[in-house]
N, C-alpha and C positions, 0 to 999 in steps of 0.2 A: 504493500500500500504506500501510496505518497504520504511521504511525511507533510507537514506543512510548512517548517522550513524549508524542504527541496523545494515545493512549491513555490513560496515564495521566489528562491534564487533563480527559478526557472522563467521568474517574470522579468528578469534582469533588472529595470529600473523604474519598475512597477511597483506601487503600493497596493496595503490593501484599499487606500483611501480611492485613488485611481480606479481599480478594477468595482470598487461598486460608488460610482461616482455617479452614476443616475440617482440611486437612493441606496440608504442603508435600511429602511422601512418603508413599504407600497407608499406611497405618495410623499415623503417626505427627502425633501433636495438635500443636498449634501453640496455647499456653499463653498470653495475653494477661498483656502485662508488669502485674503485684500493684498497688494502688493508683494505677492509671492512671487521672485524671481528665482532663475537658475543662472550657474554663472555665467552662460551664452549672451543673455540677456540683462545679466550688470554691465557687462562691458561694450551694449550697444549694438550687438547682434538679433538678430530676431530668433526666435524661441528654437529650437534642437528638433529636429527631428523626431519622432516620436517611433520605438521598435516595436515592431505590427507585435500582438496578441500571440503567445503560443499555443498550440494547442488547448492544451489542461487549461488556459484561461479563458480562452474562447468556449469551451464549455461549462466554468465557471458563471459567464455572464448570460448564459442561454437557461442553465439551470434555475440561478438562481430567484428567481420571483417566482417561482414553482417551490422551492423548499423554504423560502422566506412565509410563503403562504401558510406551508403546512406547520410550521415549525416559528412562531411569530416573536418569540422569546428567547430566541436564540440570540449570542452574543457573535460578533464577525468572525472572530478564531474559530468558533465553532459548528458555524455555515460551509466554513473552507475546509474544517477537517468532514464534517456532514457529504459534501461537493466530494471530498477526495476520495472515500469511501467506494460511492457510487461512480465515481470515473475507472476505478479497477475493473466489474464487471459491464462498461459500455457497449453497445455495440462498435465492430471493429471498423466496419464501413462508417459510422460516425467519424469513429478517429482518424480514419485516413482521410476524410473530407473536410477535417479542422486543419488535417497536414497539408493538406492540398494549399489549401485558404493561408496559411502560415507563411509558405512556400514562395507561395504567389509575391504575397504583399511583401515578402523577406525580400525578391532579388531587386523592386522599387525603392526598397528602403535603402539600398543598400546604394542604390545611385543615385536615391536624391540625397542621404549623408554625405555620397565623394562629394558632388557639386557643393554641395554644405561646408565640411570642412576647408577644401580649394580656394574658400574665400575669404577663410578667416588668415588675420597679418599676423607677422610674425609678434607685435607689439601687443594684439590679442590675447593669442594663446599662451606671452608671458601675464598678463594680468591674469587671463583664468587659472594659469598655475596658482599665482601667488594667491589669490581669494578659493582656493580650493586648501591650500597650506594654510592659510590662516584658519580657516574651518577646521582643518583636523586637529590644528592646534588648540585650536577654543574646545572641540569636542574632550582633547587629553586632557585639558585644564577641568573640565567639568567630570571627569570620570577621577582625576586622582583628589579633586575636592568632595566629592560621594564618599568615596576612599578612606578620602581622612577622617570623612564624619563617621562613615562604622566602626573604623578602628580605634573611635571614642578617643580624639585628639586634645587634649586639655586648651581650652578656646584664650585668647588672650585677652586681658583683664581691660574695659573699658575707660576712656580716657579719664582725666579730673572734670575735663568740662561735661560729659557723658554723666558721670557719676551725677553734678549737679542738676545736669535735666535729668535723672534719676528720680531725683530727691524733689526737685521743683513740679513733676507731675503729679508727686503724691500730697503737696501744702500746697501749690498752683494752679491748679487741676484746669482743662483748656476750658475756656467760658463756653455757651452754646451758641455763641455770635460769633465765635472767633475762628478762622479756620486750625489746623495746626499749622502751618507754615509762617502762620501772622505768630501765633503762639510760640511758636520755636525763635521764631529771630528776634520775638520781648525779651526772651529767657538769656538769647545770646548777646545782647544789649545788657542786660541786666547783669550777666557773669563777665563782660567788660570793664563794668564800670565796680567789681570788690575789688579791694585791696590784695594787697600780696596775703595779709593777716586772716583774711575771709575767704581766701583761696586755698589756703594751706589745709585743712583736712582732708580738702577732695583730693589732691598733688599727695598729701600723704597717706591715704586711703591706695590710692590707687599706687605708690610707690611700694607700700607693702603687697598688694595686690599680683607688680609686679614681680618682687622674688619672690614667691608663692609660686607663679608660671611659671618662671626659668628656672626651678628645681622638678618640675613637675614635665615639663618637657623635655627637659634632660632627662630625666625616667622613663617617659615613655617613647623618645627618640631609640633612645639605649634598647630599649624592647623590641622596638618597631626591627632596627639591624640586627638583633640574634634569630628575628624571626624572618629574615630574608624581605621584608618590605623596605627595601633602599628608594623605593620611588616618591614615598612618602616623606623621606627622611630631607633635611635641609643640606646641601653641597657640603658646606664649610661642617656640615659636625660627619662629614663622610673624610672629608681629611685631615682632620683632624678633630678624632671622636672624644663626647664630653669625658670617660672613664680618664682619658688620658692629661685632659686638661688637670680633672680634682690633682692627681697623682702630681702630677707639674706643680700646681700649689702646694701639695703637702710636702715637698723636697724644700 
């Protein structure tokens, strides 16, 4: 049986959102997110060519308002594995007439992309590189910040002016005429104009705060490397790791 994953990869650059993009429920539209570009089309190209339907999708989109019927409560993963089920015992003439249709639209595709590509400059395909590298790189930033949040990162301790909007929401409380934005820039008007003398708890509040953190990430940096999560871990304590630092001071 088709997994759903294979499935999916089978659709090459097909979603599910795509593949039931008339409706996810009988009559209900499925609205494409407002100024959704790809990179073709940030950098002033007109929109990518689109790779015809595979098979298994093209009866994906034939079946389904037949099992959405019968089946009205079903969630989209489980339409597609429902869909995959029944694509196993199809008939064969089916399938070869989805192949057919695949076929067909596959050797047009495949000449209106040359034409496509042939026109893109060389000045192009260096931005769409470089906004394809920044993507993946926003992508790795958001997968080792998940990262750090399960492996229960001890968070860094909020600043002296933080601390007082702290304290100022809980005696200040926002009026119900005031937006916060008006509210927040009183409060920052207001922590301008204390003294050094009327500053000094939150500064030392959060000064202890601080070595509290920095003993506390040194422990669990120190953890994070015996347990082979270097990705996580900060460059400078990878070369020179905290154990070694203490030992330095204690000499």
């Amino acid at each position: 049986m088709i997994s759903l994953t294979s499935a999916l990869r089978a659709g090459n650059n097909l979603t599910i959102t795509s593949i039931f993009k008339n409706s996810i429920r009988p009559g209900v539209q499925c609205q494409p997110a407002a100024g959704l570009k790809n990179y073709e089309e940030k950098v002033g190209l007109p929109p990518k060519p689109k790779k015809p339907l595979t098979p298994f999708f093209r009866y994906i989109k034939q079946v389904r308002p037949t099992v959405l019927a019968e089946n009205p409560n079903l969630k989209v993963t489980d339409v597609i594995k429902t869909i995959s089920k029944k694509w196993e015992t199809v008939d064969p003439a089916l399938k070869q007439k989805f192949q057919e249709e695949y076929q067909r639209e596959k050797m047009v595709y495949v000449e209106i992309r040359a034409k496509y590509d042939s026109q893109i400059t060389d000045e192009q395909r260096f931005a769409i590189k470089q906004l394809k590298d920044e993507n993946n790189a926003m992508k790795e930033r958001r997968m080792t910040k998940k990262r750090i949040a399960e492996l229960d990162r001890p968070k860094k301790p909020a600043s002296a002016f933080l601390l007082f909007i702290s304290k100022a929401r809980k005696e200040t409380p926002q009026p119900s005429n005031q937006t916060y934005r008006e509210w927040h820039a009183s409060m920052a008007q207001k922590w301008s104009k204390l003294s050094y003398a009327q500053k000094e708890p939150f500064l030392q509040m959060f000064r202890d705060m601080l070595v509290k953190y920095k003993e506390d990430i040194t422990v669990w940096e120190e953890k994070m490397v015996r347990m082979g999560n270097m990705d996580v871990v900060r460059h400078e304590v990878l070369v020179d790791p905290p154990s070694s630092n203490r030992s330095k001071l204690r000499k």
